[in-house]
C-alpha positions as CSV (number, residue, x, y, z in Angstrom):
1,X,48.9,-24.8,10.4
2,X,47.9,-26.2,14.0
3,X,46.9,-29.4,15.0
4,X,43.2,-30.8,13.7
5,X,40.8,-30.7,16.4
6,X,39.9,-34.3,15.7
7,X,43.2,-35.2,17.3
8,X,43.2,-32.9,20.3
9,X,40.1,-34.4,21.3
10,X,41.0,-38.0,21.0
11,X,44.6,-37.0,23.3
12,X,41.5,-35.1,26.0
13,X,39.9,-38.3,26.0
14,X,43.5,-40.9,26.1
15,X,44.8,-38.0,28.8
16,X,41.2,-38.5,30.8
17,X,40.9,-42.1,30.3
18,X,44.6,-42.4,31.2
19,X,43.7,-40.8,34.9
20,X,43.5,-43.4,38.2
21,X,40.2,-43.6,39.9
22,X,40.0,-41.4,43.2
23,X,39.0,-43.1,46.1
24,X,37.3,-41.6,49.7
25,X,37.6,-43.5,52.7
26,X,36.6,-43.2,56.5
27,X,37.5,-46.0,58.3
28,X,35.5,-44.4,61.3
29,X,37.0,-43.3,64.8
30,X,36.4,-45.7,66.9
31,X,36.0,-49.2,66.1
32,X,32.3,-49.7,65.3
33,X,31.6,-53.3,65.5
34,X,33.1,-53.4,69.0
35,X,31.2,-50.6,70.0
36,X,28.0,-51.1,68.0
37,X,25.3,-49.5,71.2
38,X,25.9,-46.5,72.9
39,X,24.5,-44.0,75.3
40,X,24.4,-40.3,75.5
41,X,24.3,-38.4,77.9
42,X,24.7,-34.4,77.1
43,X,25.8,-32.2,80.3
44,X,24.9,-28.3,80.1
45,X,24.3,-25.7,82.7
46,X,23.4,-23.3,79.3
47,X,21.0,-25.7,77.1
48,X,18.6,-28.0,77.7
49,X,17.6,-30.9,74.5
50,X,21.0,-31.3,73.6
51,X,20.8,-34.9,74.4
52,X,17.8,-35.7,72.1
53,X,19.3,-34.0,69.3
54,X,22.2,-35.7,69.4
55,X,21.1,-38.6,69.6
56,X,18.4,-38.5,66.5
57,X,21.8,-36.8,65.2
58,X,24.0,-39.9,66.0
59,X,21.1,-42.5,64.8
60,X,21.3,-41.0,61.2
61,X,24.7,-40.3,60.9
62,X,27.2,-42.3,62.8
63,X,28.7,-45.7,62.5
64,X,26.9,-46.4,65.6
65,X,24.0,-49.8,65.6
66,X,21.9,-48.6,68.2
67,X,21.8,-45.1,70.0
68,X,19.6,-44.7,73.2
69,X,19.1,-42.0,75.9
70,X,18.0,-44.7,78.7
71,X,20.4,-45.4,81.0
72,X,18.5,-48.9,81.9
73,X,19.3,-50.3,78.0
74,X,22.5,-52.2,78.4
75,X,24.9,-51.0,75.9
76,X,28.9,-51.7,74.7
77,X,29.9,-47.6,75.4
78,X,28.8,-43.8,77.0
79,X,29.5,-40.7,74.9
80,X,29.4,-38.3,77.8
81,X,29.1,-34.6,76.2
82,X,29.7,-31.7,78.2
83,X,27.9,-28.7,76.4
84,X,28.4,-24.7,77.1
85,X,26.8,-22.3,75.6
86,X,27.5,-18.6,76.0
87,X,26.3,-15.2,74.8
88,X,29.3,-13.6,72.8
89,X,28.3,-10.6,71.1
90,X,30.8,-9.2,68.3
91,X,31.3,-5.9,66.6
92,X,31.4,-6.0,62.7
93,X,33.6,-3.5,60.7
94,X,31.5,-0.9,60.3
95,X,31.0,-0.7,64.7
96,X,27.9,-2.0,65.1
97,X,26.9,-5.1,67.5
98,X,26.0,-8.7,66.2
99,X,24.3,-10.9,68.8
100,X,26.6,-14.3,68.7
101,X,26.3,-17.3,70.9
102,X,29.1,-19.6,70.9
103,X,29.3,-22.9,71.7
104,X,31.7,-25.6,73.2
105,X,31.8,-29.6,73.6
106,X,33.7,-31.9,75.2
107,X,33.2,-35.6,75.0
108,X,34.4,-39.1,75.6
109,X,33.2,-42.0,74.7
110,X,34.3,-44.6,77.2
111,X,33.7,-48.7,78.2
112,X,33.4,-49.5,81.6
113,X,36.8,-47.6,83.4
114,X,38.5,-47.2,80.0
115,X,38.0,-43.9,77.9
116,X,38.1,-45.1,74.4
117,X,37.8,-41.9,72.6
118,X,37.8,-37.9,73.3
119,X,37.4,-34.5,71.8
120,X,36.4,-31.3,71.6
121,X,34.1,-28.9,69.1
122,X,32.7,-25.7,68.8
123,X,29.9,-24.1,67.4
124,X,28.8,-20.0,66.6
125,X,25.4,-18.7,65.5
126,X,22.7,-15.9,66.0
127,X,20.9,-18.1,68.5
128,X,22.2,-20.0,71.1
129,X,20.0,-23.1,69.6
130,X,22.1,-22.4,66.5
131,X,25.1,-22.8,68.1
132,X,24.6,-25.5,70.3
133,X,23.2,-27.9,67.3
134,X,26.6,-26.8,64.7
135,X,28.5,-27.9,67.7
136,X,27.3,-31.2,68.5
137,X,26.9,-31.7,64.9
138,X,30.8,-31.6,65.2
139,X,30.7,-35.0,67.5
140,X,28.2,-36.1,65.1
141,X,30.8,-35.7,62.4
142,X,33.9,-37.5,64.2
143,X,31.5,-40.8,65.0
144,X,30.5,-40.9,61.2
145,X,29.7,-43.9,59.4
146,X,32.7,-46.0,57.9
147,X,32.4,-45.3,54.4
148,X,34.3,-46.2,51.3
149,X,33.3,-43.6,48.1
């Protein structure tokens, strides 16, 4: 005979009702309120801009206060970036050649003498402003705002 529908639904809604709350957190990598101002500064041989975009980056994104390019501002750490960027062409399946510019970061984030944070990202696209911007977005994405969802 089969159960009545009536009753499967209210068990769907007991069974979804019945569920515990999800909850997101970042708690952010580096202690935010201690180091509330910092300073880029982007190192490339390969690219030029990478500071500013970072920066803007950083302003929107991270957890940091205050973000600044100036080395005369006064500020509580130094994200020091060391960008490459290189021409790496591929070859797709069928033989043929895909211009590809890869990209590379290493950075710290230090205090006066003591490195409080380190890393590295990367980055590929069809233009070497492409890949330079996906792989600063990846130190953009480690100093992400503290969130709780």
């Amino acid at each position: 005979m089969g159960i009545p529908l009536r009753l499967l639904a209210r068990g769907a809604l007991l069974l979804a009702g019945s569920c515990a709350p999800l909850t997101y957190s970042d708690q952010g990598a580096v202690d935010f309120e201690t180091y509330a101002s910092v300073r880029v500064s982007v190192t490339s041989t390969s690219f030029t801009g990478g500071g500013e975009y970072l920066a803007t980056e950083l302003e929107t994104s991270s957890g940091f206060e205050t973000v600044t390019l100036d080395p005369a501002i006064p500020v509580d750490a130094v994200l020091g970036v060391t960008l490459n960027v290189v021409f790496a062409p591929m070859v797709d399946g069928e033989g043929s050649s895909i211009d590809q510019y890869e990209a590379t970061t290493n950075y710290a984030l230090t205090a006066g003498s003591t490195q409080v944070d380190s890393g590295n990202t990367t980055g590929a696209g069809s233009t070497a402003t492409d890949a330079a911007e996906l792989a600063l977005d990846g130190v953009v994405t480690h100093y992400v705002a503290p969130y709780r969802l």
